[in-house]
GULO-701702 format. One line per 10 residues: number of its first residue (from 1); their letters; for each residue y, x negated, z of C-alpha. Coordinates in nm, 4 decimals, decimal comma. Example, Ala and Ser with C-alpha at 12.3 -4.5 7.8 and 13.67 -1.06 7.14 Angstrom:
// residues 2
1 = as = -0,4500:-1,2300:0,7800; -0,1060:-1,3670:0,7140 .
***
This chain:
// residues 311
1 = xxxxxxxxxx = -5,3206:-6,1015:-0,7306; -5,0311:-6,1001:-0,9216; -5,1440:-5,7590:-1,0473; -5,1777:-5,5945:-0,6798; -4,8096:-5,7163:-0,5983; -4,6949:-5,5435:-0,8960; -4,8902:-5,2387:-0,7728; -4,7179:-5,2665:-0,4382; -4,3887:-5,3121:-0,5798; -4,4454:-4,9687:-0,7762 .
11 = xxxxxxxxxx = -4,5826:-4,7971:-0,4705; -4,2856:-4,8885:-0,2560; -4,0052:-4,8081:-0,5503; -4,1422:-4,4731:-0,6212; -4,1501:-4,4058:-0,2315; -3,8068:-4,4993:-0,1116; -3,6542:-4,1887:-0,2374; -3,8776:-3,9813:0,0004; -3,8449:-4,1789:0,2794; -3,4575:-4,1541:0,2550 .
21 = xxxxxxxxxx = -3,4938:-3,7844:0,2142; -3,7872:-3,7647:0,5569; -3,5190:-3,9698:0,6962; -3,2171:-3,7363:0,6473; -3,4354:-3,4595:0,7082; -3,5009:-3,6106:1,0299; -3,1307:-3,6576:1,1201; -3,0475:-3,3054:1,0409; -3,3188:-3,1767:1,2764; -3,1925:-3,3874:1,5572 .
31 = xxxxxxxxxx = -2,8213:-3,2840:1,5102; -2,9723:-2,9264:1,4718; -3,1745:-2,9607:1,7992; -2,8655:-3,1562:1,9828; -2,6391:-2,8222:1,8575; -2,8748:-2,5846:2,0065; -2,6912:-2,5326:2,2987; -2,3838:-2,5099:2,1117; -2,5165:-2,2848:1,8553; -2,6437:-2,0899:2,1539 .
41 = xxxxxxxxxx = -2,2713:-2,0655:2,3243; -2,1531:-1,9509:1,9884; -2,3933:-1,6690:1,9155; -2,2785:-1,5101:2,2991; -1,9392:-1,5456:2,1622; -1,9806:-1,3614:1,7884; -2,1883:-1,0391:2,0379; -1,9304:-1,0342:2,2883; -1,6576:-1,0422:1,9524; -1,8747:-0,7348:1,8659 .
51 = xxxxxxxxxx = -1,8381:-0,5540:2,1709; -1,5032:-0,6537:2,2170; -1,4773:-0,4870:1,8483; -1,5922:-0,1799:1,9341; -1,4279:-0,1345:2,2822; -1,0856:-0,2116:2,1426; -1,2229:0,0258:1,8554; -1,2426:0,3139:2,1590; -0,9073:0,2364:2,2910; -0,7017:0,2492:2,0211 .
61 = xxxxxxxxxx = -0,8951:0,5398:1,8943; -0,8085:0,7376:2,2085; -0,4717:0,6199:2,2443; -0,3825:0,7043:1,8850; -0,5549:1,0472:1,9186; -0,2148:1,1445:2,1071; 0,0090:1,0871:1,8373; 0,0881:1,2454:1,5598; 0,0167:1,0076:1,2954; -0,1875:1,1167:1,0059 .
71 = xxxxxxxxxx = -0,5918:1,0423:1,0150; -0,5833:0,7589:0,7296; -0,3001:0,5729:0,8989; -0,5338:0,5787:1,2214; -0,8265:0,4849:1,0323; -0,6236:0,1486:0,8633; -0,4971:0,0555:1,2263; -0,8433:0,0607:1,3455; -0,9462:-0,1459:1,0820; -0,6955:-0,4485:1,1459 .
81 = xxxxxxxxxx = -0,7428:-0,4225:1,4950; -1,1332:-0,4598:1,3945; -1,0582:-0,7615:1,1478; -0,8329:-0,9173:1,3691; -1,0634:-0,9519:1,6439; -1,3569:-1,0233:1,4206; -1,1432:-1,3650:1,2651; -1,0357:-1,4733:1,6238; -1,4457:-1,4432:1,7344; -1,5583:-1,6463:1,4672 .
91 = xxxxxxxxxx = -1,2281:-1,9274:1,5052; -1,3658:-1,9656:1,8479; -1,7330:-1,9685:1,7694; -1,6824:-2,2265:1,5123; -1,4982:-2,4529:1,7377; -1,7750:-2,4534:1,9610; -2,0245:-2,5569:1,6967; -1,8060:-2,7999:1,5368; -1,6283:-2,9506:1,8123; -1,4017:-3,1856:1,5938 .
101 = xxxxxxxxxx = -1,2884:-2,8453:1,4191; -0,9246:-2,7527:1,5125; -0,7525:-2,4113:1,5473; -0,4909:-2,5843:1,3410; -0,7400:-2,6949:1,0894; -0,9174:-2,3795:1,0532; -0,5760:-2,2239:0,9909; -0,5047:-2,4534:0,7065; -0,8291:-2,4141:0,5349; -0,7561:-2,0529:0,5418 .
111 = xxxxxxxxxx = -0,4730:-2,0932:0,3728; -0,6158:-2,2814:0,1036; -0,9013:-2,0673:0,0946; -0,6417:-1,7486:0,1004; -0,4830:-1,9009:-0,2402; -0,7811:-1,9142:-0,4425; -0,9124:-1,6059:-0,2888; -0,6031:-1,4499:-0,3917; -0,6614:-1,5419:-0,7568; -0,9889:-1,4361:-0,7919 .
121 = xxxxxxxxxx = -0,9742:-1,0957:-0,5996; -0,6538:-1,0167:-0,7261; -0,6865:-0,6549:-0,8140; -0,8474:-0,5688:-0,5009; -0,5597:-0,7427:-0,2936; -0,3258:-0,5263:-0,4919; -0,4945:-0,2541:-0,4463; -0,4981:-0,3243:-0,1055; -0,1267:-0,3609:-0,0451; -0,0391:-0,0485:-0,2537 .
131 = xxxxxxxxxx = -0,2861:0,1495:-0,0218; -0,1150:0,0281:0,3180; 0,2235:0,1142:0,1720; 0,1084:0,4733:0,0286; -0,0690:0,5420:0,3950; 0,2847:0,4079:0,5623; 0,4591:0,6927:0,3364; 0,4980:1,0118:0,4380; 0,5891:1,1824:0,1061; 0,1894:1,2488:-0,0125 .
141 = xxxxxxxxxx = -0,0210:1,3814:0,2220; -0,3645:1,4412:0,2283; -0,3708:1,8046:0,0908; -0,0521:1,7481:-0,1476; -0,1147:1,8433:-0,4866; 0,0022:1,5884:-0,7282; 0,0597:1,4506:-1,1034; 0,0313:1,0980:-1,2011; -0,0643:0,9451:-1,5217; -0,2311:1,2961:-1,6566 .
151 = xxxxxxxxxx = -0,3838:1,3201:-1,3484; -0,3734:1,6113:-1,1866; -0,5203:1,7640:-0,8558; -0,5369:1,7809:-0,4972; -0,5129:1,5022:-0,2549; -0,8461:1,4963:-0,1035; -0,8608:1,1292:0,0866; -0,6580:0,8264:0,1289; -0,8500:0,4982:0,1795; -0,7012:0,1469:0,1565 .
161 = xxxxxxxxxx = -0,8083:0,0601:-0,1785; -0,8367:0,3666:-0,3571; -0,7456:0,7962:-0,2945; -0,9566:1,0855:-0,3681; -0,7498:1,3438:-0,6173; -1,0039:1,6792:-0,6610; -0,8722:1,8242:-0,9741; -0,8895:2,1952:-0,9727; -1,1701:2,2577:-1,1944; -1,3475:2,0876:-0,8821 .
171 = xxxxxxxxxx = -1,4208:1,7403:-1,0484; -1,3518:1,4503:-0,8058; -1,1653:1,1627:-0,9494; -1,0997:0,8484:-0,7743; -0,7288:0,6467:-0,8574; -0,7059:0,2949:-0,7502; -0,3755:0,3162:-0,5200; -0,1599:0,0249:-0,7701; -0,1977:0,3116:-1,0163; -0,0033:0,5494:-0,7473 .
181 = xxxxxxxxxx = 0,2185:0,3305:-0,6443; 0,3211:0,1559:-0,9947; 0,3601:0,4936:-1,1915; 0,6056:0,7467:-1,1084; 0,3964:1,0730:-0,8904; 0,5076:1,4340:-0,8701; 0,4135:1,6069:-0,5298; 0,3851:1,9856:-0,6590; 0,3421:2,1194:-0,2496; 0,6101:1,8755:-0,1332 .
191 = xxxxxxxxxx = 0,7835:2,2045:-0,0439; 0,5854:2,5390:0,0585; 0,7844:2,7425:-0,2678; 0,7700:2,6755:-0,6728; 0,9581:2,8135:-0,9304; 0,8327:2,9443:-1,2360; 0,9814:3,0497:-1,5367; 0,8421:3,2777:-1,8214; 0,9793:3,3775:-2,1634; 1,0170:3,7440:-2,2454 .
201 = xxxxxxxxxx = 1,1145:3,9190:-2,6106; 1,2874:4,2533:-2,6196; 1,3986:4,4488:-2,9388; 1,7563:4,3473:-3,0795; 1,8434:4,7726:-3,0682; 1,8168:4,7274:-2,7028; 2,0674:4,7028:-2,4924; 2,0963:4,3542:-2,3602; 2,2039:4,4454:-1,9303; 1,9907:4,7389:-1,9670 .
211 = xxxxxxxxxx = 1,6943:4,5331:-2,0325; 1,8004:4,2238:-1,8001; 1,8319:4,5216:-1,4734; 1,4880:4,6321:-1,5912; 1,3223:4,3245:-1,5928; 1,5393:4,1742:-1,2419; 1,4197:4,4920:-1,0742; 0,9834:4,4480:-1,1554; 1,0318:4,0963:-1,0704; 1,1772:4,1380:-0,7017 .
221 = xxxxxxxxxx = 0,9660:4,4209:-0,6438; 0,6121:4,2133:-0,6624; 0,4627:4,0788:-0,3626; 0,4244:3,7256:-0,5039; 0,7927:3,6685:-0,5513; 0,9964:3,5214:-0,2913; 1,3388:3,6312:-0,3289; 1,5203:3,6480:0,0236; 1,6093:3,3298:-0,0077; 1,5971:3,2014:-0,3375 .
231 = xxxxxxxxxx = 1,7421:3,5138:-0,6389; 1,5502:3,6030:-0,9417; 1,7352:3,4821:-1,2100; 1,7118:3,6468:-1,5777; 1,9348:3,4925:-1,8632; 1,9252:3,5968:-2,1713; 1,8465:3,2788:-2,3934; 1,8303:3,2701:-2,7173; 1,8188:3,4798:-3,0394; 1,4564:3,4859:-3,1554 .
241 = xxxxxxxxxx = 1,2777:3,5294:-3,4840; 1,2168:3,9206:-3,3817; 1,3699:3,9475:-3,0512; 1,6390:3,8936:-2,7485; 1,4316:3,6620:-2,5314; 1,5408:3,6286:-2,1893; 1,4406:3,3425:-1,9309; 1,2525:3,5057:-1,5971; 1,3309:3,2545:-1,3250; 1,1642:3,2905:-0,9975 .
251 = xxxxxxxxxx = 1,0233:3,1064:-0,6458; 0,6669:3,1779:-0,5433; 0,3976:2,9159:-0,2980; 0,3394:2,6065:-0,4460; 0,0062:2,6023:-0,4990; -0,1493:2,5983:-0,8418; -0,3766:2,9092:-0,7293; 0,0045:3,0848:-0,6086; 0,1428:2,9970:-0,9746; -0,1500:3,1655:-1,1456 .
261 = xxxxxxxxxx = -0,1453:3,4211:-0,9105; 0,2420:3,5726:-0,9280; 0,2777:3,5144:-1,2984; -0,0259:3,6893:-1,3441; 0,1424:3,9808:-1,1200; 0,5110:3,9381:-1,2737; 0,3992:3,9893:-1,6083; 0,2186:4,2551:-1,5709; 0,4708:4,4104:-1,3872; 0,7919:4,3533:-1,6579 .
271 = xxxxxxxxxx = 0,5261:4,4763:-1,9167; 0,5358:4,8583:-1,7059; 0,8661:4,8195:-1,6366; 0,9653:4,8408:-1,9693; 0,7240:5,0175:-2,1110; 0,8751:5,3023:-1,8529; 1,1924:5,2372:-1,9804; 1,1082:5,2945:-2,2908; 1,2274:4,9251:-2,4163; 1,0032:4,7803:-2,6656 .
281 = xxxxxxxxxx = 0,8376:4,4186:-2,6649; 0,8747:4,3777:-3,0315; 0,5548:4,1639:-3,2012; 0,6499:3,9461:-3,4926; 0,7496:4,1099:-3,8035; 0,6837:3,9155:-4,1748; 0,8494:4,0590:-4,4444; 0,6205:3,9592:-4,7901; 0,8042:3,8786:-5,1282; 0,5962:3,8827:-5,4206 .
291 = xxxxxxxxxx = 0,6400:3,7369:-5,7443; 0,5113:4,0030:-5,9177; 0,5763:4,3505:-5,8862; 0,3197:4,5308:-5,6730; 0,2072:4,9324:-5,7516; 0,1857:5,1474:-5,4073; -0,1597:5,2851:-5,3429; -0,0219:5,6579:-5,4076; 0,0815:5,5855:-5,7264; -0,1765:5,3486:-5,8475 .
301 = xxxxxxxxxx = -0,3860:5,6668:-5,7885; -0,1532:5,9295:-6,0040; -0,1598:5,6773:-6,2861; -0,5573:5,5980:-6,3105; -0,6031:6,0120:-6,2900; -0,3452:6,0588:-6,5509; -0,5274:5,7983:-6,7387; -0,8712:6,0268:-6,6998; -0,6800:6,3157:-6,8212; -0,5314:6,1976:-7,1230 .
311 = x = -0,9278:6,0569:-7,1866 .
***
């Protein structure tokens, strides 16, 4: 007797667990079933947040398409608009699940949430603000071609984390905008003309305005050069190891492809120029000192055939 009691006593310890668990389970599934039409309302609400989403997508779409604000600028707008109505659908929706849920509430959990979100997401946040306050700028442009941190190339797309720089040997490379926006950027095409300078030698028995008119006069005469409003300027500059070397200073388009293109032209052209003129662009010269005193090749040759002679 004594022995089946014990068994009982077993039987009923190792079941309690379960039946606590059948029993929550069961509470859950009538709370579920009693949320139903709740969970119901809620579901019309997060569609109708979609199509409200998209409509107010449309709208601003075609009321932005009127102004003159650049593409990525129109693309963030449409994004907040899209998050903003997103977070109000889903306040709403959980309110009517939750009924003892609070706007308030909700509002203060996101805060809390926001901090430690913040924290662990905090290079993408960054990221994110630097991107909204490039796109706000209208300095870089899509199409710009900029430097920053020995990176060099064309701006090819502005997003709201990161931009799109295709450098010009075509290779795509993609900048995380706190980079941009931390380190100081040059804008090569903020204006539609460059200048470019070269470095040119002439001989020191030429005269020194001969050679500068020369040299002014092949530069403003190539097509490349823009020089109505903006002079050629040629200085001479410095005394050189073999030669008067004057700076050539002039404006061309700002494009890398217009740099190559007129100092490809200029040069060629002060090379004819002078060359016509009969001015010489003097090559290094080395003079050699030996140690030892060193027989020309004319008279190495007398000596070895007076040497056969005398034999």
């Amino acid at each position: 007797m004594q022995t089946r009691y014990l068994f009982v006593a077993i039987r009923n310890c190792a079941l309690e667990p379960i039946n606590i668990l059948i029993t929550q389970l069961n509470d859950i599934l009538r709370a579920s079933i009693a949320l139903l039409p709740q969970i119901a309302v809620a579901l019309v609400v997060l569609i109708l947040t979609f199509v409200i989403g998209k409509l107010a997508h449309l709208v601003l779409r075609k009321s932005l398409h009127r102004t003159k604000l650049r593409q990525s600028l129109k693309d963030l707008f449409s994004l907040l608009l899209t998050i903003l109505v997103w977070v109000l659908g889903i306040m709403v929706a959980a309110v009517i699940v939750f009924p003892n849920l609070t706007p308030a509430s909700i509002i203060a959990g996101l805060g809390i949430g926001s901090v430690a979100i913040g924290f662990a997401f905090k290079d993408i946040f960054e990221n994110f603000l630097a991107g909204i306050i490039i796109l706000f700028r209208r300095d870089m442009r899509i199409g710009d071609h900029i430097e920053c941190e020995d990176i060099e190339g064309k701006v090819a797309h502005i997003a709201v984390r990161e931009s799109h720089i295709r450098q010009t040997d075509g290779q795509l490379v993609i900048v995380p905008n706190s980079i941009l926006f931390k380190n100081p950027v040059t804008i090569r095409t903020d204006r539609d003309i460059r200048r470019v300078t070269v470095i040119c030698g002439v001989a020191y028995d030429v005269n020194v305005d001969d050679a500068r008119e020369v040299i002014s006069t092949a530069v403003e005469g190539c097509a490349t050069v823009q020089s109505q409003d903006q002079p050629v300027q040629v200085f001479a500059q410095e005394f050189g190891a073999s030669s008067i070397n004057f700076e050539v200073t002039w404006w061309t388009g700002s494009q890398p492809v217009d740099l190559r293109k007129s100092r490809d032209q200029v040069v060629s052209a002060v090379k004819c120029a002078l060359d016509d003129a009969g001015i010489e662009i003097p090559f290094p010269y080395r003079t050699l000192t030996f140690k030892e005193p060193l027989a020309l090749a004319g008279q190495a040759q007398g000596t070895e055939q007076s040497n056969e002679a005398v034999d």
